[in-house]
C-alpha positions in Angstrom: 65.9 -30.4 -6.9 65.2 -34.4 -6.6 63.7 -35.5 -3.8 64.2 -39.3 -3.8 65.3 -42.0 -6.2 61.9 -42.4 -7.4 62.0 -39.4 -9.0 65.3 -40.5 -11.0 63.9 -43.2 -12.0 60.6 -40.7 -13.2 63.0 -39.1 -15.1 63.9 -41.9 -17.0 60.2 -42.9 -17.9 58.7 -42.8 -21.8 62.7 -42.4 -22.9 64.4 -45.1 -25.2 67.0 -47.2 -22.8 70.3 -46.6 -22.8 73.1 -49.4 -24.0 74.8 -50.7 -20.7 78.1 -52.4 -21.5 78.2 -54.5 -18.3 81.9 -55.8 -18.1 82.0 -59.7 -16.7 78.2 -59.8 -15.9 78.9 -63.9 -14.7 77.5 -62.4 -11.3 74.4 -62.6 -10.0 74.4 -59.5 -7.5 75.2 -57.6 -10.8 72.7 -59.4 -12.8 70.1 -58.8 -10.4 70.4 -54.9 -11.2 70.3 -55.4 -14.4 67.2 -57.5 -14.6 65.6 -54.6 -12.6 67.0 -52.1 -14.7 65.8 -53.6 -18.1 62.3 -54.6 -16.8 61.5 -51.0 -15.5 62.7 -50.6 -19.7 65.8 -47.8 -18.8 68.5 -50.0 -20.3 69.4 -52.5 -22.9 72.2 -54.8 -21.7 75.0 -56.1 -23.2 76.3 -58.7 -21.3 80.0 -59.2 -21.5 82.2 -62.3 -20.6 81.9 -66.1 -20.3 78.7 -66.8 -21.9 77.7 -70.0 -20.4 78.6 -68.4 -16.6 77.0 -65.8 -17.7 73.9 -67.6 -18.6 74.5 -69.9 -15.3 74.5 -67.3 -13.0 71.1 -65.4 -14.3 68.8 -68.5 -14.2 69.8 -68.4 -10.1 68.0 -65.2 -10.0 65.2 -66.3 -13.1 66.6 -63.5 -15.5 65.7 -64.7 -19.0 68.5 -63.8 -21.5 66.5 -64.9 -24.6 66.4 -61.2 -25.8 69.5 -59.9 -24.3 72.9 -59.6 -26.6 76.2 -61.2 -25.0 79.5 -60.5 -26.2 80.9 -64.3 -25.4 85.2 -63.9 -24.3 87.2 -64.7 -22.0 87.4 -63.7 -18.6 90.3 -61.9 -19.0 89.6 -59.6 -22.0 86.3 -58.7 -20.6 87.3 -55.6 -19.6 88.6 -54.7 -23.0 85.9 -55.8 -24.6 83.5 -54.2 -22.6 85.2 -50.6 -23.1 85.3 -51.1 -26.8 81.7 -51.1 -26.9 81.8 -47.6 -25.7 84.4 -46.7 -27.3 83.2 -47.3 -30.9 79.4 -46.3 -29.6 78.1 -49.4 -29.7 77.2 -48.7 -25.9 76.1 -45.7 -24.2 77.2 -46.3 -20.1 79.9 -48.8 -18.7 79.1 -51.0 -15.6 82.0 -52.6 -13.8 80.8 -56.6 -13.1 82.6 -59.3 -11.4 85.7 -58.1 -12.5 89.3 -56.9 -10.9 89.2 -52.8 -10.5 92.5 -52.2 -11.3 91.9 -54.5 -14.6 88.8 -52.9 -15.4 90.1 -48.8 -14.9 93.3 -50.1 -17.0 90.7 -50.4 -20.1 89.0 -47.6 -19.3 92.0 -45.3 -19.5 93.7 -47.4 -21.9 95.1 -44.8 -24.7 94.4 -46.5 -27.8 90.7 -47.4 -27.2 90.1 -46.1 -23.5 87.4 -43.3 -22.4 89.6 -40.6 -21.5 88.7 -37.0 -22.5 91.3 -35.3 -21.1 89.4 -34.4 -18.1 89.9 -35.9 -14.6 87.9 -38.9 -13.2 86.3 -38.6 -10.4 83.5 -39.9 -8.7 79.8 -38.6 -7.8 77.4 -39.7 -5.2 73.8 -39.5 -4.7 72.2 -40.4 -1.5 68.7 -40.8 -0.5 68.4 -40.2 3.0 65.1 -41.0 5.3 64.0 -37.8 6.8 65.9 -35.3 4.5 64.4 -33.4 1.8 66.3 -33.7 -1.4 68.9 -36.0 -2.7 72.3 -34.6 -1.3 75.4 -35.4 -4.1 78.7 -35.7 -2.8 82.2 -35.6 -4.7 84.6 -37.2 -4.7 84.9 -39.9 -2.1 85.9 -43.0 -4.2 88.6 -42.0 -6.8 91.5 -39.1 -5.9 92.7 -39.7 -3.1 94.2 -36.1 -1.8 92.8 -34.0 -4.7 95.2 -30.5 -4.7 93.2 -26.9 -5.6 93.5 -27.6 -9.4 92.3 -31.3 -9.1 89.2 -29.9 -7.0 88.6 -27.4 -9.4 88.1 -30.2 -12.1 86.2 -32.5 -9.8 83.9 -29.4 -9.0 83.4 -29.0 -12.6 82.7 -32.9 -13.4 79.8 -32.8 -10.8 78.4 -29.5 -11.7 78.4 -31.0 -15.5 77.0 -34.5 -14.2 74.0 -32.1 -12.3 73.1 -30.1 -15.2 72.8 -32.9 -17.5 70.3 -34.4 -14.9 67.8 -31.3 -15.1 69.6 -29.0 -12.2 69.8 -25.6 -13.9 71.9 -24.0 -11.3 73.3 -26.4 -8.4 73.9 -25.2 -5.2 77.2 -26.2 -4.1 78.8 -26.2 -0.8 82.7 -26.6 -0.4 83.4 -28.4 2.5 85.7 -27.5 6.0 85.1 -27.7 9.5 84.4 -24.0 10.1 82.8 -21.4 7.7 85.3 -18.9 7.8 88.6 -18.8 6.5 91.7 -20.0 8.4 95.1 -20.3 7.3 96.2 -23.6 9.4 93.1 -25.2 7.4 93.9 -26.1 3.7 90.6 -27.1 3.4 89.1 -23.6 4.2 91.7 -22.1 1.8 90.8 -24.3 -1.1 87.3 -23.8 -0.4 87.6 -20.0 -0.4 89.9 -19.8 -3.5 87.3 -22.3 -5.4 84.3 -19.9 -4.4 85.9 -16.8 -5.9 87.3 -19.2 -8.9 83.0 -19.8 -9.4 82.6 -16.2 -9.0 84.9 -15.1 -11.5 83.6 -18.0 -13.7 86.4 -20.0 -13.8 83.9 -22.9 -13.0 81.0 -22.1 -14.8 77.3 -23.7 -14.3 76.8 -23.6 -10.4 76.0 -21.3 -7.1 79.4 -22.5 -5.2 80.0 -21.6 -1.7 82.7 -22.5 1.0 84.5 -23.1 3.2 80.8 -24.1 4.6 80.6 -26.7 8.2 78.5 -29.6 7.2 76.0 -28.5 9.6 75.6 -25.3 7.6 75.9 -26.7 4.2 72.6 -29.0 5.0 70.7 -27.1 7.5 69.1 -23.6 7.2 68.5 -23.2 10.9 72.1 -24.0 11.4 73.7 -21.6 8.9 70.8 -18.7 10.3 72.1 -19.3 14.3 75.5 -18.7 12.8 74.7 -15.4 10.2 76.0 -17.2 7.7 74.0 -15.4 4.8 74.4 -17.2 1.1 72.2 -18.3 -1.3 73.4 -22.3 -1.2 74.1 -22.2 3.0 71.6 -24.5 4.5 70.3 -25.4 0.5 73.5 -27.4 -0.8 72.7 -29.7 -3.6 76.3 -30.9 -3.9 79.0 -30.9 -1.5 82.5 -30.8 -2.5 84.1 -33.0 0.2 88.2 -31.9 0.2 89.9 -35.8 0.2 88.8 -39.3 -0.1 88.7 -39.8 3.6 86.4 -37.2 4.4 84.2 -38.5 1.7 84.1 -41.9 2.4 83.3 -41.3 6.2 80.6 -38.9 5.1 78.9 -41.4 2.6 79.4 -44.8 4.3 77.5 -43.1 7.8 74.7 -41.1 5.5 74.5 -45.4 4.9 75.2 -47.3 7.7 73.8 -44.8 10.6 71.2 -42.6 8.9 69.6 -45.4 6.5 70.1 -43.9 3.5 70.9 -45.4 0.0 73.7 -44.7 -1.8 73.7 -44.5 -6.1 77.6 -43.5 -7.2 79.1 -43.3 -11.0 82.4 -42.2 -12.1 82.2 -39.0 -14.5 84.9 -36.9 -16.4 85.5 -40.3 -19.0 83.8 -40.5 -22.6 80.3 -42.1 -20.6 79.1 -42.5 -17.1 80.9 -45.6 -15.5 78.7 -47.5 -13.0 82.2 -48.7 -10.4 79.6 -51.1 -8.5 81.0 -52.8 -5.1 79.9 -56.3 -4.3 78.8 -54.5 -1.0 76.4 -52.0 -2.2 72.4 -53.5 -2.0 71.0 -54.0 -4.6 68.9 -50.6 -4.3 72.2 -49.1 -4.9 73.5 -51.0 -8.2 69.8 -50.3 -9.6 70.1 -46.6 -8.7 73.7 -46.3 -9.9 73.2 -47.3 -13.3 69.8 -44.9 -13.2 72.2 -42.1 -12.4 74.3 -43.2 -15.1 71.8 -43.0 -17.5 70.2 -40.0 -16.7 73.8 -38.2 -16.8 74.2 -39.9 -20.1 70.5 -39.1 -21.6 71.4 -35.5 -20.1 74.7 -35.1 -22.1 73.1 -36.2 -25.5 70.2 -33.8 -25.4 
């Protein structure tokens, strides 16, 4: 268990940095993670795009490239360019910068030089939250859309992966509904108990999965005792598996917005951790994204 983003970034300490290939970095929101990220020494960049603009837009926020490599093209084959680096292992994580999504996920998936590994993508949050006790991951709010039982079953697996490699032996993992016990006119309840006996039988391997679990007893042990609800990851969840992008999004942008908390969010399943950065996100976020990344990518090498 992690109990804040300070202990990520502990993680990270006394470890060589990882190679971020950060894919049109002409923007200084993006730059300004960076900067962070390579002075606290977890990264080496490689700055990808219009070199001048890339060069304009750091001295606005005083980051010195004079030791920092950048791969001078054009806007338009940033993208491209960028993913190569990964590709051919020249870089270790991807970071989407000032750059069109749909442009950038079109090189990532790209068949002749893209990350694909024949797994699904999905994506994996971590949030901070002020008065909670652990970081609580949540999957997938930002990539499939209306996930069926198979699709969950792969974006279960993903996170459980992305938590092991970060030092969580066993995650606790709570499938999400709005009741705990089964019900027919819920799919979500259904999925969740058909993916708790899949773990069970060890068809998803790595994890203590649960569901279908209420929020309320996923994250709270007096909650899930006033209801009997006796399981090892009730009340404990590391990881909740939220069951469409709706659900996910809601859940993450108010952990934000209402409760205070501080989002960090990659995109796993792909050849390296993709850092999917929104011009949005503060820059606590960016910084703490592309720790995640790196800590899932340090994770998968040892």
């Amino acid at each position: 268990m992690m109990r804040n983003f300070g202990e990520m970034l502990e993680r990270l300490k006394n470890l060589p940095p990882v190679r971020l290939s950060v894919v049109q970095a002409a923007d200084a929101p993006v730059l300004e993670a960076v900067k962070d990220a390579y002075e606290k020494g977890i990264i080496e960049p490689l700055l990808v795009g219009e070199k001048e603009k890339i060069r304009e837009e750091a001295s606005k926020i005083g980051f010195s490239l004079e030791n920092i490599e950048i791969i001078d093209c054009p806007a338009k084959e940033a993208p491209m360019v960028g993913v190569r680096l990964v590709y051919e292992n020249r870089a270790d994580v991807l970071m989407k910068g000032l750059v069109d999504t749909a442009a950038f996920m079109r090189a990532v998936l790209n068949p002749d030089f893209g990350l694909r590994t024949g797994m699904l993508l999905s994506h994996l949050a971590a949030f901070e939250i002020p008065n909670f006790e652990r970081i609580l991951f949540i999957t997938d709010g930002g990539v499939n859309i209306a996930p069926t039982l198979e699709e969950k079953a792969a974006i279960l697996q993903n996170a459980i992966n992305a938590l092991r490699a970060i030092g969580y032996s066993e995650p606790k993992v709570a499938l999400l509904s709005a009741v705990e016990t089964v019900s027919t006119k819920m799919q979500s309840a259904v999925d969740a108990a058909i993916l708790a006996k899949m773990a069970e039988r060890k068809q998803i391997r790595g994890a203590l999965v649960d569901g279908p679990l209420a929020l309320d007893n996923a994250v709270s042990e007096e909650a899930a005792a006033h209801k009997g609800i006796k399981s090892p990851v009730a009340g404990k969840a590391d990881l909740i598996l939220v069951p469409n992008i709706e659900t996910g999004n809601a859940l993450g942008k108010s952990l934000t917005f209402l409760a205070g908390g501080h989002m960090a969010g990659v995109v796993v399943g792909a050849k390296a951790p993709v850092v999917l950065s929104s011009r949005a996100d503060s820059p606590v976020s960016k910084l703490m994204s592309i720790t995640l990344a790196c800590l899932i990518k340090r994770g998968e090498k040892s």
